[in-house]
N, C-alpha and C positions, 0 to 999 in steps of 0.2 A: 604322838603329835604328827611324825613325819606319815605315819599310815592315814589317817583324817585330811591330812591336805590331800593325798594321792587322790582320794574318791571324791573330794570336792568340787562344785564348780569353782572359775575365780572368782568371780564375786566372795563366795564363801569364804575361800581359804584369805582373799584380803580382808573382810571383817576379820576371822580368826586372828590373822597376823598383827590385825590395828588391835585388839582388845590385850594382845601380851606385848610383853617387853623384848620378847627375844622374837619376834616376828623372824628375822633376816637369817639368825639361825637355825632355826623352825626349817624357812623356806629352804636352805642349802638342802640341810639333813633329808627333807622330804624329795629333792631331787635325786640324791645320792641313792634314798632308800628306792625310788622309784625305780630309775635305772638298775637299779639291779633286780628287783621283781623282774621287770620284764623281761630280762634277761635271760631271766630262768627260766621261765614260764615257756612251755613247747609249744609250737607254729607251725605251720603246714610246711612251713620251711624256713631256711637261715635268714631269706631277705624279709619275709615279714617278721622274722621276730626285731631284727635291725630296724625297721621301719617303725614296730611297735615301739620299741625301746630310744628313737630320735621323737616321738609324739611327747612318749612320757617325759623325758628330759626337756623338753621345750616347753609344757605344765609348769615343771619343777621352775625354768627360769624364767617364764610368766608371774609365778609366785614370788619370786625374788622380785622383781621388779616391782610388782604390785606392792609388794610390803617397804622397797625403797619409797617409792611417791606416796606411800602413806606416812613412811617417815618426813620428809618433806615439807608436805601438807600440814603435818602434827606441829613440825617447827618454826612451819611461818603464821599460821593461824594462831599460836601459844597454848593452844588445845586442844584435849583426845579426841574430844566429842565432834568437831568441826573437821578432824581431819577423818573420822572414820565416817562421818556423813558424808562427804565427799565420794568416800570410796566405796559405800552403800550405792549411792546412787549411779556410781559406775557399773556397780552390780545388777543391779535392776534395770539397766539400757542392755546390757548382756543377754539379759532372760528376756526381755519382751518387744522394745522398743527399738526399732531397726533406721539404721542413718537414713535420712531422706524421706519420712519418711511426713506427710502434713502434718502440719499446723497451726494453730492458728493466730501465727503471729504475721504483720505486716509484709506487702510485698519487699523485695529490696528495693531502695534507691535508684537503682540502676533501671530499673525494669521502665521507669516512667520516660527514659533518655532512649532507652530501645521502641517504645512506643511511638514517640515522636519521629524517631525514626524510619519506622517504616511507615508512618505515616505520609512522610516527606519524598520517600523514594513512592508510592503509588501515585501521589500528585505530581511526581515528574514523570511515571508513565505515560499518566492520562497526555497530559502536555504533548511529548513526545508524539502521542496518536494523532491529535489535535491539530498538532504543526505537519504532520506527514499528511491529512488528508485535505485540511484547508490552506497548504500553502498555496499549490498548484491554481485554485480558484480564485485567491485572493490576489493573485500576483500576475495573473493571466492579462493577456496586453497583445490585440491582434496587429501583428506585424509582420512583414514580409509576406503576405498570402501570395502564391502565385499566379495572376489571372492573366488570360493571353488576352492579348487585344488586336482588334482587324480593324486597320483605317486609322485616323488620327488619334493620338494617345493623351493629346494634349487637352482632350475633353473629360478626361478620366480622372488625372489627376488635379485637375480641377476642382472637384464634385468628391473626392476621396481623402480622408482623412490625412494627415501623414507619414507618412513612414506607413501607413497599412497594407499600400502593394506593391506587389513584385511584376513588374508587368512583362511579360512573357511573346514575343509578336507570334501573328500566324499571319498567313496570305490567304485567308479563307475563312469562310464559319466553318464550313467543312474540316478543315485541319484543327480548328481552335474546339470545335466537338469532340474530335477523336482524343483530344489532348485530354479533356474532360474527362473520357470514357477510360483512360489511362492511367487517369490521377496522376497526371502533370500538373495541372492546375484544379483548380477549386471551381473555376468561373472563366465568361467569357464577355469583350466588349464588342460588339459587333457595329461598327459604325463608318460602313460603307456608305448603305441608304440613303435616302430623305428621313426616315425614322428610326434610329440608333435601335438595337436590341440586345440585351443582356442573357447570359445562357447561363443559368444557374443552375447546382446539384445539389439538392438538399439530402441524396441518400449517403453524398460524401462527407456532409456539415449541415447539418439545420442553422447551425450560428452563422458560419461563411454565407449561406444564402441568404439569411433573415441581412449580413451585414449589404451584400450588393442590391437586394432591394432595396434596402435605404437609400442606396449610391443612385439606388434608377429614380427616384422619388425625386432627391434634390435634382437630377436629372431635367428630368419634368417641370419641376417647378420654375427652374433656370428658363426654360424653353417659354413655356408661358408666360414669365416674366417679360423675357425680350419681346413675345407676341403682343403681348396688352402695350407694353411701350410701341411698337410700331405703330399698332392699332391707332394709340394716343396721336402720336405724331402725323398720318395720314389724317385723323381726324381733325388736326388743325391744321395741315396744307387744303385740307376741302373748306373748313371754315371761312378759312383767310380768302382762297379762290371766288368763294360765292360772294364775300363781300366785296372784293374786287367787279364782280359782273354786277352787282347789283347795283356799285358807283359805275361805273360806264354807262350802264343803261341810261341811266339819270344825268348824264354830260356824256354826249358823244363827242362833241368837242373833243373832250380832255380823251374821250379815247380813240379818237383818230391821232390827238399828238401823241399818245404814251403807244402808238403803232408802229410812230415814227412815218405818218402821211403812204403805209403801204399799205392798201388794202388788198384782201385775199382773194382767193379767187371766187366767181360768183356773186361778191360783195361781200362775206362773211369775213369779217375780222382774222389778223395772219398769227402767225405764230405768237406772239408775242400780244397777244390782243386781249380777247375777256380770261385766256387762262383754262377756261372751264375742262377743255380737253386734257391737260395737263394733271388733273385731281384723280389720285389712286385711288382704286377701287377696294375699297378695304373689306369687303364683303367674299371676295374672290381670295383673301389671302386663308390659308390651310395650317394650322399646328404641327409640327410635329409630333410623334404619340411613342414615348416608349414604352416598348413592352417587353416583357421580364417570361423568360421559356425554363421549364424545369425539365434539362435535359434528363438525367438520372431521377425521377422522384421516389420516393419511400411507397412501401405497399399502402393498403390502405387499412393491412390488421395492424400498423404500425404509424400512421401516418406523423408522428413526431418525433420518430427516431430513438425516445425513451427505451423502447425498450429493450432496440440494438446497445441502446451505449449500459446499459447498465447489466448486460447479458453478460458481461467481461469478470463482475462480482459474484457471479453464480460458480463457475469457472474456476476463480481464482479459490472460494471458501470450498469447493470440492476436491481439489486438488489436496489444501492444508489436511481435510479431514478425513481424505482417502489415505495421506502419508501415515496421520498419526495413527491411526484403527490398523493400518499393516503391520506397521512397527510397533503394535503393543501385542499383536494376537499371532504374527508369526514369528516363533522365534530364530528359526534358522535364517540363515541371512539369503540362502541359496534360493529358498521360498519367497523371500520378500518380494526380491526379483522378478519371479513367476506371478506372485501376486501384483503389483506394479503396474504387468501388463496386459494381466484380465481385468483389472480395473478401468483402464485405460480402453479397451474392449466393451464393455458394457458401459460402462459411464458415459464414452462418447454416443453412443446410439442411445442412449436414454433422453442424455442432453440433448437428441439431436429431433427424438419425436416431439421432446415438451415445446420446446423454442421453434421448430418446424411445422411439425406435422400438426399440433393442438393450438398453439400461440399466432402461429404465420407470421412470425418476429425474423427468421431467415428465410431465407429466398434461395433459389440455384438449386443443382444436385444437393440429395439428400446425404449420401452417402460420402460427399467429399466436404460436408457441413459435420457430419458424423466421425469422419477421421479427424477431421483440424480440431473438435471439441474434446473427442480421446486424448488427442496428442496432448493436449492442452493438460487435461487433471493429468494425467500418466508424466510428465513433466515433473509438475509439482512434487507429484506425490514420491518420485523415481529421486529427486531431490532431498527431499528428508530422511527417508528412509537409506539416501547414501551418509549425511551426517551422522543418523543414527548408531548405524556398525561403523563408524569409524570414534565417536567421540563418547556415547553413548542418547540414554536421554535428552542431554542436555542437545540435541543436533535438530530434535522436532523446532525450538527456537530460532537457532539459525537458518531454516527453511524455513521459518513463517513469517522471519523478518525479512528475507529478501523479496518474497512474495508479494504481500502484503504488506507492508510498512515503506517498501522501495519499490519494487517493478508495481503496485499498483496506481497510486498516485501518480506517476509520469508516464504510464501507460496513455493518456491522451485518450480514454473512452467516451468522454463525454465531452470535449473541445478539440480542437484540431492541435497537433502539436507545435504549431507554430505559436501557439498560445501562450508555451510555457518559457520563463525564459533562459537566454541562452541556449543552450545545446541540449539540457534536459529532454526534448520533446524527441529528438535524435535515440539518447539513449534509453529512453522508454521502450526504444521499438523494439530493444535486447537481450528485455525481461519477457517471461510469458505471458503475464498478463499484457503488457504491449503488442505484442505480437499473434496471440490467441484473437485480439479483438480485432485488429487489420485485417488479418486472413478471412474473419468470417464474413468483414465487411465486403472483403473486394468478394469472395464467391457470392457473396449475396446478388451483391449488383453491380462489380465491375469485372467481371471474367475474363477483359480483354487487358487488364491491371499485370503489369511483372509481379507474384508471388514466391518468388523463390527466396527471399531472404527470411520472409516470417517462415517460409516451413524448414528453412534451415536453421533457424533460431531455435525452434521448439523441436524438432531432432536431435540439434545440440545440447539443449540442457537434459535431453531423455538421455540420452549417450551420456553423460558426466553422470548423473543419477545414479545408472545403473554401474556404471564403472567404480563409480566409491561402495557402491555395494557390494561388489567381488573385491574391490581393494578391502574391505572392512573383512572379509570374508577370508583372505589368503592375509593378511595379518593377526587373525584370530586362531587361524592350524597353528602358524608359526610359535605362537606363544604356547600353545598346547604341547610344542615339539618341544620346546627348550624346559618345560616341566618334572618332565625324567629325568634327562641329559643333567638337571642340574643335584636332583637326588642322588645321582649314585657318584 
């Protein structure tokens, strides 16, 4: 008996053991006997025969086991039959049937609460998107614009919304231009003249400009308005005068007394007589005419500025998808680096023929349109690829939500940042997409604009980039060093 269980599988040797009485003793004896076979039995050496000889014992008390839970089974069920089917079917998951393994029974319960679930967290991404890209338009409110103004300022804010400007003085259209030409201000009131002039840049804001034409409008209408009222009113001083001459004529009488008895010289009635000389000439009176000058205007392969403001979105998804392709194709981190910055090499001069040389969407030096677009993806991409070696995968994330999800929305591409509220529009200009689209603005078409800050913005974020790259990189040996070190 104890030889029959040694060569059985379990399954077998428990049916065996469920079908006799002494099952338990069976199973001892077949351990006992086992262990000593192998024992015997010669091996290429002492430790495998040890090893063989711990298999065979752990059989034997497999079998023991197995013929306890058959007894078990036997005693709560109150029969042979029910407890040896039990331990049949134990037997036959053994031979064939492997845990986990399908079928076809219902999902779990749980699975429909997980479902939901991620259902709930995708509807708060979307969200989350939704709110980063349309809050900035929805919530946009022009405020504080800064426009210079020459000559009285008191006709401006007149004719201008509230709170909409910041007004700015010069002592010249000449100074209140160059301010323009600076991006000091957005705009200019010029109302020295007899005809007020407005100096608008629509290459700075197509909004700011479209808003001071309206300013010159109501402007205008103001002015005519007062015009037709004079108009009005000399037309009924001439009215009134003619019927005055017309009664005199008809009683000289009454108008030698209403002369008060002096007559003029020559015999023509004195000052105060028919009046007639006294009626303004309302045919001699002139309007005033304002007119609206676009100091800066936009080229004319671009004439609405589209294509400038949305140049910043090209930019910014080149960046994301130059970080993530370096950071999944180079492995070494020392490379990424390298790579980062022929990227940044080619991608700007790429960026800079399609938007330049084919589009005519930029303007100014090629080559300095060509650096600030490199700088710009190389940035980016110099950003992920540093969270990358420091955190792993999960750092393409982190660079694509600061990018994209934060610096692009406050970036101010497509409205002035004074748009946005509070200080937002400020810190937009500290992200690269903020700063990427300023620089190319002003080389476009203000060269005489301070740029120092956008090109030290987007040198800054290259330099952090690449520095968590060598930090990811000199924390990577480290842990390689302390590998040995901790073996031996």
């Amino acid at each position: 008996m104890a030889t029959r269980l040694l060569g059985s599988s379990p399954a077998r040797r428990g049916g065996e053991s469920a079908g006799g009485t002494g099952g338990g003793t069976a199973g001892a004896t077949g351990a006992d006997s086992a262990g000593a076979d192998a024992g015997d039995q010669p091996g290429p050496s002492g430790q495998d025969s040890a090893s063989a000889t711990k298999r065979t014992a752990a059989d034997g008390t497999g079998a023991v086991a197995a013929s306890a839970r058959h007894g078990a089974g036997s005693s709560e069920s109150g029969s042979h039959g029910a407890g040896s089917s039990r331990v049949g079917s134990h037997g036959a998951g053994s031979h064939g049937i492997e845990a986990g393994a399908p079928t076809d029974e219902p999902l779990p319960k749980h699975s429909v609460g997980r479902a939901l679930l991620a259902a709930v967290f995708a509807a708060a991404i979307v969200s989350v998107i939704l709110l980063a890209f349309s809050w900035p338009t929805v919530t946009s409110d022009p405020r504080d614009l800064p426009i210079a103004a020459v000559g009285d300022a008191s006709r401006i804010t007149a004719n201008a919304p509230d709170g909409m400007i910041d007004l700015k003085e010069a002592d010249s259209r000449a100074e209140a231009e160059q301010m323009i030409r600076e991006r000091e201000v957005y705009g200019a009131f010029v109302l020295t003249g007899e005809d007020p002039e407005i100096l608008v840049s629509s290459a700075a804001s197509p909004a700011v400009a479209q808003q001071l034409r309206g300013i010159g409008t109501q402007m205008q209408e103001a002015i005519d308005g007062q015009a037709i009222s004079g108009m009005q009113e000399g037309m009924n001083q001439m009215q009134a005068a003619l019927e005055a001459a017309a009664e005199a004529a008809e009683n000289p009488g009454a108008r030698a007394a209403g002369a008060g008895g002096q007559p003029g010289q020559n015999g023509q009635p004195g000052a105060n007589g028919s009046g007639a000389a006294e009626v303004p000439d309302a045919s001699a009176m002139e309007v005033p005419k304002v007119t609206v000058t676009d100091v800066v205007p936009l080229s004319e392969d671009d004439s609405t500025g589209a294509g400038l403001a949305i140049a910043g979105l090209p930019l910014t998804i080149g960046g994301i998808v130059g970080g993530v392709l370096t950071s999944m194709l180079v492995r070494s981190r020392r490379m990424r680096a390298v790579a980062v910055i022929a990227y940044g090499v080619i991608g700007g001069v790429a960026l800079a023929l399609i938007l330049q040389a084919w589009f005519g969407i930029l303007q100014g030096d090629f080559w300095l349109n060509a650096l600030a677009a490199g700088l710009a993806v190389a940035s980016t991409s110099a950003i992920i690829n540093g969270f990358v070696s420091l955190i792993g995968p999960d750092g393409i994330a982190v660079g694509a939500v600061l990018t994209m999800f934060i610096g692009n929305p406050i970036s101010s591409l497509t409205q002035p940042k004074e748009f946005l509220a509070g200080a937002w529009g400020e810190i937009g200009q500290f992200f690269v997409p903020g700063a990427a689209g300023t620089l190319l603005r002003d080389l476009s078409y203000f060269p005489d604009a301070p740029m120092a800050t956008s090109w030290w913005v987007l040198i800054g974020w290259f330099v952090v980039g690449i520095a968590l790259i060598l930090l990811g990189h000199l924390i990577a040996l480290a842990k390689k060093r302390k590998v040995p070190a901790g073996r031996h």
